[in-house]
C-alpha positions as CSV (number, residue, x, y, z in Angstrom):
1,X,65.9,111.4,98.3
2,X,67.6,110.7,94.9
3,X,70.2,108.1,94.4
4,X,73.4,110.5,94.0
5,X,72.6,112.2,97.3
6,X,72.3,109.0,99.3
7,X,76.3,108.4,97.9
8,X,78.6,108.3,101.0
9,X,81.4,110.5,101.0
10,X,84.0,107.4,100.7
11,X,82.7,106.7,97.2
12,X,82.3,110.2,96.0
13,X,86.8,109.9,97.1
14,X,87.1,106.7,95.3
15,X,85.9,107.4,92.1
16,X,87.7,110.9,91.9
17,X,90.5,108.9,93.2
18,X,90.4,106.1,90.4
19,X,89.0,108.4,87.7
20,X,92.0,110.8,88.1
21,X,94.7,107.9,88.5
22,X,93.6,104.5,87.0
23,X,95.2,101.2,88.7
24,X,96.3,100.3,85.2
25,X,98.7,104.2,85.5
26,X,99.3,103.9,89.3
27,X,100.3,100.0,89.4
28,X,101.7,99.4,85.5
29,X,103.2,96.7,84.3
30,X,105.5,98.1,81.3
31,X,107.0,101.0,80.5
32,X,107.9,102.4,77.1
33,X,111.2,102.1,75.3
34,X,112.7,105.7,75.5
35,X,113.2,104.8,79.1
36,X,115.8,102.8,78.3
37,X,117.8,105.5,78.1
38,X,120.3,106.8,80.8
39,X,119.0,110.0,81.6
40,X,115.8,108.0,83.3
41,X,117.6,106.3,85.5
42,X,118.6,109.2,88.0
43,X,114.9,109.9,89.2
44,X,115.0,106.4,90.2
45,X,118.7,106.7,91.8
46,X,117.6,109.8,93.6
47,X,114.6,107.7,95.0
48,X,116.9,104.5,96.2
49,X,118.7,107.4,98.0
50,X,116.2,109.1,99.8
51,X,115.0,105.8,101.0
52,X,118.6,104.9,102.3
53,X,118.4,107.8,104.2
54,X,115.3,107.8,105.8
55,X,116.2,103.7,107.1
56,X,120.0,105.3,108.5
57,X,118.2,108.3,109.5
58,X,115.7,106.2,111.6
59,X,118.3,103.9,113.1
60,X,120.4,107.0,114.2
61,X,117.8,109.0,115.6
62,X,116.8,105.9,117.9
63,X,120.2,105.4,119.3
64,X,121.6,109.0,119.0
65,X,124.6,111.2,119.2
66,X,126.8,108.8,122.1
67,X,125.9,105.6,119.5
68,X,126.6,107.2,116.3
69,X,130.1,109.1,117.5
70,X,131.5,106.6,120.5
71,X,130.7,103.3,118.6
72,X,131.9,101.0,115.2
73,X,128.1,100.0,114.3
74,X,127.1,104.1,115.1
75,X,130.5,105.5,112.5
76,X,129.4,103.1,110.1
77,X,125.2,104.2,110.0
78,X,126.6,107.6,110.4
79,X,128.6,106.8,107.2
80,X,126.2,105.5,105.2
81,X,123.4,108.2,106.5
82,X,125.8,111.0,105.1
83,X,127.0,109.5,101.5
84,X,123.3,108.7,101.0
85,X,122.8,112.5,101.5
86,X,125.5,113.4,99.1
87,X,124.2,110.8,96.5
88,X,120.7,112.0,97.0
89,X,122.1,115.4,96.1
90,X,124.2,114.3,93.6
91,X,121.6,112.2,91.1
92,X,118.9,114.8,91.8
93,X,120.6,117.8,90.4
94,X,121.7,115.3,87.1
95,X,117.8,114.7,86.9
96,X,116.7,118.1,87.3
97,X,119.0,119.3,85.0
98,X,118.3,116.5,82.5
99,X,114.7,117.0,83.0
100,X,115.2,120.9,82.1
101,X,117.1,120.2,78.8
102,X,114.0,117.8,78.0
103,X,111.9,120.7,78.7
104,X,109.6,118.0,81.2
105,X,107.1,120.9,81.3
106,X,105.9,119.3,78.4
107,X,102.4,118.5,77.7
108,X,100.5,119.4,80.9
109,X,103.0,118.1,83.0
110,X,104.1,121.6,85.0
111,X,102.9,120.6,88.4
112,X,105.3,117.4,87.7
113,X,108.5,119.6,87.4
114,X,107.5,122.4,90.2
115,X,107.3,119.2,92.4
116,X,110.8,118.2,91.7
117,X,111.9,121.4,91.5
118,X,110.5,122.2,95.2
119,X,112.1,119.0,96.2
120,X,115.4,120.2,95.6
121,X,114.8,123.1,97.4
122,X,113.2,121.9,100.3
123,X,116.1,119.3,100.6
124,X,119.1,122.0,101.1
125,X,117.7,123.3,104.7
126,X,117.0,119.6,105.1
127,X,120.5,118.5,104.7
128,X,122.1,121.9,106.6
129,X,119.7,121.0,109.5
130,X,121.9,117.4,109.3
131,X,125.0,118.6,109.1
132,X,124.5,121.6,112.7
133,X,123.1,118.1,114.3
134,X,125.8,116.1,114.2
135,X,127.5,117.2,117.9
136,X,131.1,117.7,116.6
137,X,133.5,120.2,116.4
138,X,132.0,120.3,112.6
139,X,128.6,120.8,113.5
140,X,130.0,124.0,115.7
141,X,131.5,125.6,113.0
142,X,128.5,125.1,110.4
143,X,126.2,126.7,112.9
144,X,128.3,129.6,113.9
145,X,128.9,130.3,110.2
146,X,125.0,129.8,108.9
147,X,124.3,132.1,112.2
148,X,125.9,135.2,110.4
149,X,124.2,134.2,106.8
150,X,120.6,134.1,109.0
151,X,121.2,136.9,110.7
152,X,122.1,138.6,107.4
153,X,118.5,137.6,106.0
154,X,116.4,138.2,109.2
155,X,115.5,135.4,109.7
156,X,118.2,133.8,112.8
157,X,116.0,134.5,115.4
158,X,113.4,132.1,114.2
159,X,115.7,129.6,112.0
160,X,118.4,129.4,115.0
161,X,120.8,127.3,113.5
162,X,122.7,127.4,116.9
163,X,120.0,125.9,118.8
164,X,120.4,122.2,118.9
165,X,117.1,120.9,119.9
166,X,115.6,123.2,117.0
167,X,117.7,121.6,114.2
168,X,117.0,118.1,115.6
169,X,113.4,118.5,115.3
170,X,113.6,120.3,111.9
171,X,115.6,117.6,110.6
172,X,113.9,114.7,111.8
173,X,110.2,115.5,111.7
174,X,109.6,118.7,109.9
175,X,111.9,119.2,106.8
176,X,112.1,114.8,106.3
177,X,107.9,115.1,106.3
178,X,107.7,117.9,103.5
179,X,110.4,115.9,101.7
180,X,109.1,112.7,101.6
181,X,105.6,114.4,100.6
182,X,106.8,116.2,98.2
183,X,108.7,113.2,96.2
184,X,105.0,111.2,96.6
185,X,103.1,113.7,94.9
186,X,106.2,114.3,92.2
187,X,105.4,110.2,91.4
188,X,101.8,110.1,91.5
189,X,101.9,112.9,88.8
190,X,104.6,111.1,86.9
191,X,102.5,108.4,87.1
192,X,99.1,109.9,86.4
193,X,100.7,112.5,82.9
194,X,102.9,110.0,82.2
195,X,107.2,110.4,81.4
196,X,108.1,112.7,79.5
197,X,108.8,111.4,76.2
198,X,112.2,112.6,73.5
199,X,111.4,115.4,71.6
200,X,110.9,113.5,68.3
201,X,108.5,111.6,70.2
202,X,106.2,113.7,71.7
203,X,105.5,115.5,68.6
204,X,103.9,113.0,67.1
205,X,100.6,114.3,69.1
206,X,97.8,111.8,69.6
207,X,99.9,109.0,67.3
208,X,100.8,106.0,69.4
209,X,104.6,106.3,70.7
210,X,105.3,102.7,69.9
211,X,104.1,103.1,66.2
212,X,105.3,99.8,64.8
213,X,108.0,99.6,61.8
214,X,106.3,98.7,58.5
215,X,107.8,94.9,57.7
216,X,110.7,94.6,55.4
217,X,108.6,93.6,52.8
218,X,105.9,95.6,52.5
219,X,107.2,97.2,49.4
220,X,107.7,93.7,48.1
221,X,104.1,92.7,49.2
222,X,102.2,95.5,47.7
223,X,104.0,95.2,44.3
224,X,102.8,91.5,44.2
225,X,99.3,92.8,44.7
226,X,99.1,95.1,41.8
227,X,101.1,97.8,42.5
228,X,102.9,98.5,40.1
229,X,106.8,99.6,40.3
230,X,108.2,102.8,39.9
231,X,109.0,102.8,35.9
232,X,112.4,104.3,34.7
233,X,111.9,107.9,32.9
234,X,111.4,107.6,29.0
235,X,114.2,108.6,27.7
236,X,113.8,110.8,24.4
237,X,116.0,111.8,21.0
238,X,117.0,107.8,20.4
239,X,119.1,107.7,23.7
240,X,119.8,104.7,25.2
């Protein structure tokens, strides 16, 4: 038997793992300078958000409905659980929309921006599954108006927005899973194509982003070495 086929399967996995995301792109330790830039810092937002949610998310789910409704503790988890939804909402469309004027497509990185774009989407039926589960007169209304657009679209008498016990489990297990998997995949790509860099940067091709500035006095240094200066144009006819 050769050597390869004696390989287990575990390290056939870790070096396809580590050869298609290095520690050094997974885990690193600086970041280039473009990201100082505003329009970077709602991905991040957006993922502070989504972990708020999931931690008030978890708490209400343990103590449910008579907690969040009937108690000061429950009103103010159910608080922060639902302005952590609107803020999730709120710095992901900025980013998605920032990312499409960028054009974050760019250089392989298409799988990258159909994961964020997927995100979005799979987050709307995650949120309207939220909002039918609260067990108020709010939640009512929101279900018996989503119940005409479902039934409109064929789909109500599998997506039963009415059914509480449905939504529950959608919004707590099903929708939250595909969410959160979706946003780890989006990250390990950013992290394995890198961020997308400005325009003027990226088309520099295979030059190093951080190219550094020449010195101040490299002009100054290379006339000292020989070069010689640029020399006025003769001037002719006896001008001055």
């Amino acid at each position: 038997m050769s050597g390869s086929a004696k390989r287990s399967w575990t390290a056939v996995a870790r070096e396809r793992v580590v050869g298609a995301l290095p520690p050094e792109k997974l885990l690193p330790d600086s970041q280039p300078a473009y990201m100082a830039s505003w329009i970077y810092l709602f991905g991040v937002l957006s993922l502070v958000s989504l972990m708020l949610i999931i931690a008030s998310g978890l708490i209400l789910g343990l103590k449910g409905p008579g907690w969040w409704h009937f108690t000061g503790v429950g009103h103010f988890f159910n608080s922060i659980h639902l302005w952590s939804v609107e803020l999730f909402f709120f710095f992901m469309v900025i980013h998605l929309w920032g990312k499409y004027w960028m054009a974050a497509w760019r250089g392989g990185r298409a799988r990258v921006w159909m994961t964020g774009a997927v995100t979005f989407v799979v987050a709307i039926p995650c949120a309207l599954t939220g909002y039918v589960s609260q067990q108020n007169f709010d939640a009512q209304w929101i279900s018996t108006q989503a119940k005409d657009g479902m039934n409109a679209v064929g789909v109500g008498a599998f997506f039963n927005v009415t059914n509480f016990g449905q939504m529950y489990s959608y919004h707590v297990l099903l929708l939250p899973l595909a969410v959160v998997g979706l946003v780890a995949a989006h990250i390990l790509l950013v992290r394995k194509h890198g961020i997308v860099p400005p325009f003027h940067r990226f088309d520099r091709g295979d030059l190093p982003v951080f190219a550094p500035p020449p010195p101040a006095d490299a002009h100054e240094a290379s006339v000292g070495k020989g070069a010689a200066p640029a020399s006025r144009p003769a001037s002719g006819g006896g001008a001055p």
